[in-house]
N, C-alpha and C positions, 0 to 999 in steps of 0.2 A: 129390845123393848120389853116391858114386863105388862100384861094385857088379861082381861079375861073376856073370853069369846066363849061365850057357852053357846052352844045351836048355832053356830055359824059355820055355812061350810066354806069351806078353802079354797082358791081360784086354783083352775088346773097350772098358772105359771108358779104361782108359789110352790106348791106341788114337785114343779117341774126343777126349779131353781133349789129349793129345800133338797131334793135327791140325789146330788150333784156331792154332796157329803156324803151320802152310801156309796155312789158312783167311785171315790176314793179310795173307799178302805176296799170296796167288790175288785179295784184293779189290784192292789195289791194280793189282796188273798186270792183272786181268781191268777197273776202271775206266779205265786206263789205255790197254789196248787199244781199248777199245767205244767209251770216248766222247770222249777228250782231241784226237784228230785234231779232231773234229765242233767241240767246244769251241774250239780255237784257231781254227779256220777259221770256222765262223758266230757265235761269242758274244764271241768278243776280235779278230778281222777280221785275222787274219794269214793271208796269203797262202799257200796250202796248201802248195810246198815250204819253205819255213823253218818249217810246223808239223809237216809232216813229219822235219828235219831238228834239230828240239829232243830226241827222244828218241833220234835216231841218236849225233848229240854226246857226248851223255852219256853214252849207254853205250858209246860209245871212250872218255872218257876213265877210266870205269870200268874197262874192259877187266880192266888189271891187279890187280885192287882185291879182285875173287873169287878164283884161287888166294891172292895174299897173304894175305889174311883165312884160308883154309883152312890155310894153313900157320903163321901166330901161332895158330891154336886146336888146333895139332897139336905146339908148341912150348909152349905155354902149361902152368903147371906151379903155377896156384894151388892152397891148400886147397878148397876151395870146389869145385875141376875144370877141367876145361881148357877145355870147351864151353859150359855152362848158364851161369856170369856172365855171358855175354855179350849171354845172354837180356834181363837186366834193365841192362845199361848202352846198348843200344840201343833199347830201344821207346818213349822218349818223343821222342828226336831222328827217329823212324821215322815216329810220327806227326806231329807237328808240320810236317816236313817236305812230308808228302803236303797239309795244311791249305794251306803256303804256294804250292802248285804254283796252285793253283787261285784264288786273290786275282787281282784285277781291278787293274792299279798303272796310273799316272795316268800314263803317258808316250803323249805324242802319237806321238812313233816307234814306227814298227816295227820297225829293228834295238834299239830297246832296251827293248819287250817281249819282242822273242827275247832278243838277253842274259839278260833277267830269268827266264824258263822254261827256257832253258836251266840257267841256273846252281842253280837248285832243284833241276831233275831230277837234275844230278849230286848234290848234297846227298841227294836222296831214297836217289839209287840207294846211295850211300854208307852210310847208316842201314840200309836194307833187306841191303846185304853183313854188317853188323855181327849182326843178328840172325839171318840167315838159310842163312850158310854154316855157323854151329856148329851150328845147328839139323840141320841135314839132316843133315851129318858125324856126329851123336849115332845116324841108324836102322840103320845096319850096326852097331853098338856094343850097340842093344838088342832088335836084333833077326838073331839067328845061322841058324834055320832060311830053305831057299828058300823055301817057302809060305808061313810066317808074315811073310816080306819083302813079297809078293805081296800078304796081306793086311791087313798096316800099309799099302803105299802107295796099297792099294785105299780104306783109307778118310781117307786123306789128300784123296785123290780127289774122294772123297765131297763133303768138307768144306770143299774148294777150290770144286765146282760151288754148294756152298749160298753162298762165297763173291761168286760172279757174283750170285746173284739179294740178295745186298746192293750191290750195284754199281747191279743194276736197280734197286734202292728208291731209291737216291741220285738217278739220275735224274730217278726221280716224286717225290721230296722236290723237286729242284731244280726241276723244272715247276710242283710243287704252291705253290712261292716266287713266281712269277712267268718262268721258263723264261731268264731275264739271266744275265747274268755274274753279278751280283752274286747271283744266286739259287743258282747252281752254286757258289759259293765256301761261301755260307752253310750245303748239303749237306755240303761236303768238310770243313770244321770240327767238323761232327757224326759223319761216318764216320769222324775221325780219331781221334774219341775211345774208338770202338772197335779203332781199330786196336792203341792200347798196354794194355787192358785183360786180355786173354788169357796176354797174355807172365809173368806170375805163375803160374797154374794151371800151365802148361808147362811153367815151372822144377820147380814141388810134384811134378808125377807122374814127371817124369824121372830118367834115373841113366846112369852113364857106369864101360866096362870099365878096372880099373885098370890102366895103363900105368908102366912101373919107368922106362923113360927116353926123352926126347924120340927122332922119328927123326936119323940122325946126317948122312944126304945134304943137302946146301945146297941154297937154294931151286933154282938153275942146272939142278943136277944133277939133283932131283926133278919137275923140269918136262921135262927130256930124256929123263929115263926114264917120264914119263905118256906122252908122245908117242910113246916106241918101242914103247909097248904094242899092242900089234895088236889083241886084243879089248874095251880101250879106243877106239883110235882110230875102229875100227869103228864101234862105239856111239855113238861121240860126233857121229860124221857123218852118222848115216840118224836120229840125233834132232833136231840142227840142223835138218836139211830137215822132219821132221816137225813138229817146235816151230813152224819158220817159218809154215808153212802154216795151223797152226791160228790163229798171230797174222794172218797175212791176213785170213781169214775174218771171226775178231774184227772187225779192224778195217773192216772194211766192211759187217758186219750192219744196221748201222743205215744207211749209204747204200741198200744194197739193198732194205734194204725202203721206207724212204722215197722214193727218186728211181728205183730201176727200178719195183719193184713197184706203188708210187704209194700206200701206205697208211701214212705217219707211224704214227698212229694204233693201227696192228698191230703194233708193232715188239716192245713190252714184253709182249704176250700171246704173241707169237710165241716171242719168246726165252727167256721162263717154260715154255713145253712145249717146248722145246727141250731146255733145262738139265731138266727132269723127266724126260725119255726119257733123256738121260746117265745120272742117279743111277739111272735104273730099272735101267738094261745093264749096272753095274758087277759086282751079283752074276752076274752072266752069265757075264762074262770072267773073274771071277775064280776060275767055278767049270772053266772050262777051261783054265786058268792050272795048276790043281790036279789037274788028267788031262792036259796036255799039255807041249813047252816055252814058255818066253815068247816065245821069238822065233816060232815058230808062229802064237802069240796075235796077237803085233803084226801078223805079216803077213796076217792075215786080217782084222783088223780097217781095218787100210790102205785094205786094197782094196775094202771095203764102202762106205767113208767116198769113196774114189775117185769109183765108180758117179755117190755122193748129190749129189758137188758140180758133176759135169759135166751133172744135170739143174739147177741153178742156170741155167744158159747159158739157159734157154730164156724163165725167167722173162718177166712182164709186168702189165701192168693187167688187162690180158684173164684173168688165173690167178683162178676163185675163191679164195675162204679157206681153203676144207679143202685144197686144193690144195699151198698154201705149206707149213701145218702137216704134212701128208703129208709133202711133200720134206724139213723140219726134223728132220722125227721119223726122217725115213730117216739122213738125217747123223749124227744124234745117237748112234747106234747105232753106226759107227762112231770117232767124235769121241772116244768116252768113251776107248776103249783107246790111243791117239795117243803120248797125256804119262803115261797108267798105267803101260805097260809098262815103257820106258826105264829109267826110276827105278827098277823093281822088278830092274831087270837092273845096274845100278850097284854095289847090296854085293855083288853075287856077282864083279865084275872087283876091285874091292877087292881081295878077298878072293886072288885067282889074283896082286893083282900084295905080298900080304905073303909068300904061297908063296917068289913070285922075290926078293923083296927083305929078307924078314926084318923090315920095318918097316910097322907102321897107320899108315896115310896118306891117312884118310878124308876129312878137312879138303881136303888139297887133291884131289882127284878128286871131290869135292863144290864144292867153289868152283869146279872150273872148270865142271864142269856148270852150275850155277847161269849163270857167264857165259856159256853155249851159252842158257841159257834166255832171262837180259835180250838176248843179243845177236840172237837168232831173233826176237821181239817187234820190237829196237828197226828192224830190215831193213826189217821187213812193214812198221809205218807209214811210214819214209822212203821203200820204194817206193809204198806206196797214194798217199803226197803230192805224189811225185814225178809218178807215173800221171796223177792228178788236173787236178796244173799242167798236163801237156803237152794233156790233153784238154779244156781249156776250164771245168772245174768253178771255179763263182763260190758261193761260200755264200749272195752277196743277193740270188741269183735263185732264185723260185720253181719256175718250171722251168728244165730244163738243158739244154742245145745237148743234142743224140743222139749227138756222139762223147764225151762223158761220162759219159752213162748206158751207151753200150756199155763204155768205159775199164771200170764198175764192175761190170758185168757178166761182162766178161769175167776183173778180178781176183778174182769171187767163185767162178770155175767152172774155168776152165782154169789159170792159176796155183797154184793149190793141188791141182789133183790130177798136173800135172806134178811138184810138189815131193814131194807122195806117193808119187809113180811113182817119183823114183829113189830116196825114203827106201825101200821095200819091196825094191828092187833090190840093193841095200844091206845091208839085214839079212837078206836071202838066204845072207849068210856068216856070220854072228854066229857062233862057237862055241864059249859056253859053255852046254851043255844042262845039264840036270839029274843029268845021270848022271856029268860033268865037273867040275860042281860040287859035287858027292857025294863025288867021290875027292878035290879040293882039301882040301876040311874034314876028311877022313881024314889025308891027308898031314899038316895043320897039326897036329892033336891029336896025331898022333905025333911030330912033332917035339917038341911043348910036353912033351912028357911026357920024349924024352929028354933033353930041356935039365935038366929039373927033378931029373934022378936024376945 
């Protein structure tokens, strides 16, 4: 439906039902982060930099694939709308795609099982732009207040963390198969089939601000002027580095606990009270979200998350249990607010850059965010793989030399709170407060109203 709701806020089930399309793409890339290194490296036996170097691939050649995408659903001029078909023309190439990542294909080589993962993942990533940049470009559109941005993307949040512990299920589905490749393929066939199921409800509850005419700047030009944006470009660089870092972590959890820590074993109870102390923290943040500015928010939350990961460094076999869970539940506390806030701070530069330009141009300053997302992911694993190779890590050894457990030690601790460090450093400058963004949306309504008379 095409609607405009100005000053109305959002029923928490719409809310609930609209985030069920984060929920999505969070299981994917939250599988994709945890366990697809692991997977290439011990269950298909490819050499951990070319397994590292499948998700890098792709998301270069994806690169361009997110603004464009945001810009055809910012141009786009169906009945129907500009954003939601897009919902239901991508979720079945979305799933299907993510099924095929994971098939075990019968080539004795190993450059041509990389060919073969590679060439999915770009498919994948391709499916997931189609559904996922109009999706995002729709929350500045139905959602106009600061707080209520805050608390749509808070339960996006939500809905993305409940997404990881389907990620975990998929694991223990694939262990509970037999722990093979072919057991992990057999999981992802079934996750897959959730992944295109949601995309309907999404469509039903959604609605999109009527728009009289496309924007009129070519793509060239609207990409030169994203970039001159200073409270864009800002944003976009202390999220990069934060995105990054949390894809590090991701992707090493499960190293960590199994090869420093030494408990296989612990990995899914550990990561299950992980992800439960996230969802707990969200009403937290977002009730200081709601008494503070966001960039305040993020940067305290940073620096909490900082502290948690540089007690990681210490880890060992020697840590009791409550020990690990302790330091989890410290991270998690900061984790949560990382990827919350950015996002909740994205319709509000929107917004400053229709001020300057006269034109909503949601689509693409969402597509490119979106490619700051896949491309922060796609870093962390090619450095974790890269890391890995130089350090000696073998997936058919039980144990591992001790410059590979240090490698993973050290990417689980000091690499991401450097990356934090300069993200916080960073958004030290951010400035759109609230009280900035208070006068934008004045300005805009006043203009709208002289246009209109």
């Amino acid at each position: 439906m095409t609607q405009d709701r100005p000053g109305t806020r959002i029923p928490v089930r719409t809310k609930i039902v609209y985030s069920l399309g984060d929920h999505t793409v969070n299981l994917v890339l939250s599988s994709l982060s945890l366990f697809y290194l692991f997977f290439l490296t011990d269950k298909v036996g490819l050499a951990p930099v070319l397994a590292g170097a499948v998700p890098w691939i792709a998301r270069s050649v994806d690169a361009i694939t997110d603004p464009v995408m945001g810009r055809i659903s910012d141009h786009t001029r169906w009945r129907a709308g500009r954003r939601r078909p897009w919902f239901l023309i991508g979720a079945l190439p979305f799933g299907l795609c993510f099924a095929l990542l994971w098939v075990t294909v019968p080539f004795d080589s190993e450059l041509a099982q990389f060919a073969y993962y590679t060439s999915v993942y770009v498919l994948l990533s391709l499916a997931m732009t189609v559904v996922s940049v109009p999706y995002l470009a729709l929350i500045p559109e139905m959602a106009r207040d600061y707080d209520d941005r805050t608390s749509f993307n808070t339960w996006r949040s939500a809905l993305g963390i409940v997404a990881v512990f389907f990620a975990v299920g998929m694991s223990s589905l694939a262990d509970a198969l037999g722990d093979d490749a072919a057991a992990w393929s057999y999981a992802a066939w079934i996750v897959s089939v959730w992944l295109v199921l949601p995309w309907l409800p999404v469509w039903a509850v959604s609605w999109e601000r009527p728009v009289e005419s496309p924007p009129a700047m070519g793509f060239r030009e609207g990409l030169r002027t994203l970039l001159n944006h200073a409270a864009y470009r800002n944003l976009a660089t202390f999220y990069l580095l934060a995105r990054t870092a949390l894809d590090v972590v991701s992707a090493m959890f499960l190293f960590y606990i199994a090869r420093v820590i030494g408990r296989p074993d612990d990995f899914e109870i550990t990561l299950t009270f992980f992800l439960f102390v996230v969802v707990a923290a969200l009403p937290m943040w977002l009730m200081l979200a709601q008494r503070f500015d966001k960039r305040g928010v993020f940067l305290l939350g940073v620096c909490w998350w900082i502290g948690a990961q540089l007690l990681m460094l210490f880890g060992g076999p020697e840590w009791p249990r409550w020990a690990m869970f302790a330091v989890a539940g410290f991270a998690a506390v900061g984790y949560a607010v990382a990827d919350l806030m950015p996002w909740s701070m994205l319709p509000d530069v929107i917004d400053e850059d229709e001020l300057e330009t006269g034109e909503r141009r949601e689509g693409l300053y969402n597509g490119s965010f979106t490619f700051l997302r896949k491309v922060g992911g796609a870093t962390a694993v090619l450095l974790a793989g890269l890391v890995l190779q130089l350090a000696g890590y073998d997936g058919e050894l039980e144990r591992q030399p001790e410059s590979a457990v240090t490698a993973i030690r050290v990417m689980m601790g000091v690499v991401p709170a450097v990356l934090l460090g300069a993200s916080a450093w960073l958004a030290r400058r951010y400035p759109m407060s609230r009280e900035a963004h208070r006068e934008i949306l004045a300005r805009l309504a006043h203009r709208a109203t002289s246009t209109r008379r």
